[in-house]
C-alpha positions as CSV (number, residue, x, y, z in Angstrom):
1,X,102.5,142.1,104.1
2,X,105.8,143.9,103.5
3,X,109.1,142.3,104.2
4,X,112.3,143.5,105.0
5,X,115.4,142.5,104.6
6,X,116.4,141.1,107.9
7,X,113.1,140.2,109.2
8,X,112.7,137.5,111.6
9,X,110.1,135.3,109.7
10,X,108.6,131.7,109.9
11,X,107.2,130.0,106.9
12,X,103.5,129.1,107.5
13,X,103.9,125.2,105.4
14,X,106.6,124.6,107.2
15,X,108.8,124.6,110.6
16,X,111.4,126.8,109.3
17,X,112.6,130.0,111.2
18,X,115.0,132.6,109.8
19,X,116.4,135.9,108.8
20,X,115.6,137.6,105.3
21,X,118.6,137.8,103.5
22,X,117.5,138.7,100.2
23,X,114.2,140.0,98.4
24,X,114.0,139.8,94.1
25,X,111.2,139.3,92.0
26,X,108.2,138.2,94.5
27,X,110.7,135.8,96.1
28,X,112.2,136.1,99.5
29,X,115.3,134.2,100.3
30,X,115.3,132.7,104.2
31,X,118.4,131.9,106.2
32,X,117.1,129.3,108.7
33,X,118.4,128.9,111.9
34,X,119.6,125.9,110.5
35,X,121.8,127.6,108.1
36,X,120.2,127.2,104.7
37,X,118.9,129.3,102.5
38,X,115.3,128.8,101.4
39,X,113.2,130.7,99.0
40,X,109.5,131.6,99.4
41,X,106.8,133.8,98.8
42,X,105.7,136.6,101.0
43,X,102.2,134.1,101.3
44,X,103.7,131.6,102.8
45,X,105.9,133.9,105.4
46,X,105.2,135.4,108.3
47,X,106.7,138.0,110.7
48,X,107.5,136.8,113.8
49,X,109.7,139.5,115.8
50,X,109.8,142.9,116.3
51,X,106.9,145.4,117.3
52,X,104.8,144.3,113.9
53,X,104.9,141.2,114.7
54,X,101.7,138.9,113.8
55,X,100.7,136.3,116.7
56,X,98.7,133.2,114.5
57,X,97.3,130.5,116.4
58,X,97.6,127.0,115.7
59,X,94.0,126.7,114.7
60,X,94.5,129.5,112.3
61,X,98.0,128.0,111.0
62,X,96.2,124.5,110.4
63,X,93.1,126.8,108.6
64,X,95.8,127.8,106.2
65,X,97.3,124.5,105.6
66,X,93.8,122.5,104.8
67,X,92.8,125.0,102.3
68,X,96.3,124.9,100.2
69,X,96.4,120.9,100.7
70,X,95.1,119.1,97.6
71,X,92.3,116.9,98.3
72,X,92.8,113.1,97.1
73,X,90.5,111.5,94.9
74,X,89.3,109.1,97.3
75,X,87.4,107.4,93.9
76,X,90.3,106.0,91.7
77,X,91.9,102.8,93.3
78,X,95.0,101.7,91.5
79,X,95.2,97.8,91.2
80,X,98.1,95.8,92.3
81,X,99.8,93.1,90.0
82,X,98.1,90.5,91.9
83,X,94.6,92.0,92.5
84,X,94.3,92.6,89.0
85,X,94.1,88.6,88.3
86,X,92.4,88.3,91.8
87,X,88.8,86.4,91.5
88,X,86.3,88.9,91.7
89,X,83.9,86.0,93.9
90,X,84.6,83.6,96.5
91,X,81.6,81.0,96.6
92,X,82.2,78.9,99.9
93,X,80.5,76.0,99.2
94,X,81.5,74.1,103.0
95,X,78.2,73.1,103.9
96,X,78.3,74.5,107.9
97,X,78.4,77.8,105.2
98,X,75.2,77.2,104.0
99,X,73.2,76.4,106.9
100,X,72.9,76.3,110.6
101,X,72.4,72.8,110.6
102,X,72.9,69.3,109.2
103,X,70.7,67.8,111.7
104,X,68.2,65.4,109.9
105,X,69.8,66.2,106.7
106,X,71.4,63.0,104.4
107,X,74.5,63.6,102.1
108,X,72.1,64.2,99.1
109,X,69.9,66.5,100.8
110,X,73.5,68.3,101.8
111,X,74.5,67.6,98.4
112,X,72.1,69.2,96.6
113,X,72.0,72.5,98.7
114,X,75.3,72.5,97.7
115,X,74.9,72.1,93.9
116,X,71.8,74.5,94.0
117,X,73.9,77.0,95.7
118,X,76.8,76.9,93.3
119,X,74.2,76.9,90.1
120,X,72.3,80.2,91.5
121,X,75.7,82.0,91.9
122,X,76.8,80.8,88.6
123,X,73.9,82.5,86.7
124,X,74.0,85.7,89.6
125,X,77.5,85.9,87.7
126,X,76.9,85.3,84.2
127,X,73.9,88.1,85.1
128,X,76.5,90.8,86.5
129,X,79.3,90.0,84.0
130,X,81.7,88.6,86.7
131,X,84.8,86.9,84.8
132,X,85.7,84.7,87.4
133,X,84.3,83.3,90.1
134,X,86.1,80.8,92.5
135,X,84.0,77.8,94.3
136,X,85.4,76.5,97.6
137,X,84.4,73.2,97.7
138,X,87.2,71.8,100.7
139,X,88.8,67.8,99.2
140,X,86.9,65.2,100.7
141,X,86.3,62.3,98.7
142,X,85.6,64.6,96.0
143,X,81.8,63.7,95.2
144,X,81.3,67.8,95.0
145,X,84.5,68.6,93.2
146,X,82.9,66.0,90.3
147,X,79.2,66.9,90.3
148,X,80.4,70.6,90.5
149,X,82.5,69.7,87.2
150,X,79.5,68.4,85.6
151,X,78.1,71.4,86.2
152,X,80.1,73.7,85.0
153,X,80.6,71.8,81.1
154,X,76.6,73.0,80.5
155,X,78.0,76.5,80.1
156,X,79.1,77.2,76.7
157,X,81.4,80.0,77.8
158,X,82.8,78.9,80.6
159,X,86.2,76.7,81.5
160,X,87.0,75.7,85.0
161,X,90.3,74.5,86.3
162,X,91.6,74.4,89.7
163,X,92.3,77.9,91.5
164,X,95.8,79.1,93.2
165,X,97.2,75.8,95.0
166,X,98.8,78.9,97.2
167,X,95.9,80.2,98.4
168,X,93.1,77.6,98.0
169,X,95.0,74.3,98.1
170,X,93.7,71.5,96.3
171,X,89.7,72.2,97.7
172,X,89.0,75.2,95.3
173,X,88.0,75.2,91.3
174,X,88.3,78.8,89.2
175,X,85.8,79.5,86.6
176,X,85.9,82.1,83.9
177,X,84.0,83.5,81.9
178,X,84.2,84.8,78.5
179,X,82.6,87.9,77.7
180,X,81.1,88.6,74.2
181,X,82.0,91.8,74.0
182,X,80.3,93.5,71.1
């Protein structure tokens, strides 16, 4: 499109309205109606007085817009400070989190779901390589927190201590796992 000095223009990326003021090397210098003076290329101009005047809709201006916007890589996920030393698995070991009911059950029955729940999600994440892996066992009298402990000194590469106080109080025990990388 060919601009003139003095042309009454609109930029297409933006809400800007102005005069043409100046034209030089494939830029074109806009005096908005606010007073400033803004530089552009004739692409992202266009004429909106006088008897060549284009008429764009807003479908057509928004056309424009999504095909010079940059797309985001909806992929890559950056990791906040904290997230990075987040577990990467929460085992709730509660045992109305295990099963619908206690009816008929005793405390060893209950205590053993329990125990065989945490040992299958062990090995699930020594099988997938998850590091950590965080077992919500609630205080109590702490028969759990001890047979759990047991537990977790038959893995060689494993140490266990108690997870964040802040976010677990004293009901939840951290274990990590080193990786032989090779």
């Amino acid at each position: 499109m060919d601009f003139k000095v003095g042309d009454q223009v609109e930029a297409i990326d933006d809400i800007v309205q102005g005069l043409i003021v100046k034209i030089s090397d494939g830029q074109i210098t806009v005096e908005s109606n606010d007073g400033f003076l803004l530089k552009y290329t004739a692409a992202e101009l266009l004429k909106v007085s006088g008897s060549n005047a284009i008429k764009v809709s807003n479908y057509e201006v928004a056309k424009i817009k999504a095909e010079k916007e940059v797309p985001k890589n909806r992929h890559s996920r950056k990791l906040r400070s904290k997230e990075r030393y987040a577990p990467q698995m929460e085992v709730d070991l509660h045992i109305d989190k295990l099963t619908p009911s206690t009816k008929g059950m005793t405390n060893f029955e209950m205590l053993n779901l329990q125990l065989d729940t945490a040992k299958r999600q062990l090995d699930f994440a020594i099988r997938k390589k998850i590091q950590k892996v965080v077992f919500i066992h609630g205080v109590g009298e702490g028969i759990l927190k001890e047979e759990l402990h047991y537990l977790f000194k038959r893995y060689e590469n494993a140490k266990f201590y108690d997870a964040d106080y802040q976010k677990y109080g004293m009901g939840a025990t951290e274990v990590y796992f080193f990786q032989n990388t090779p």
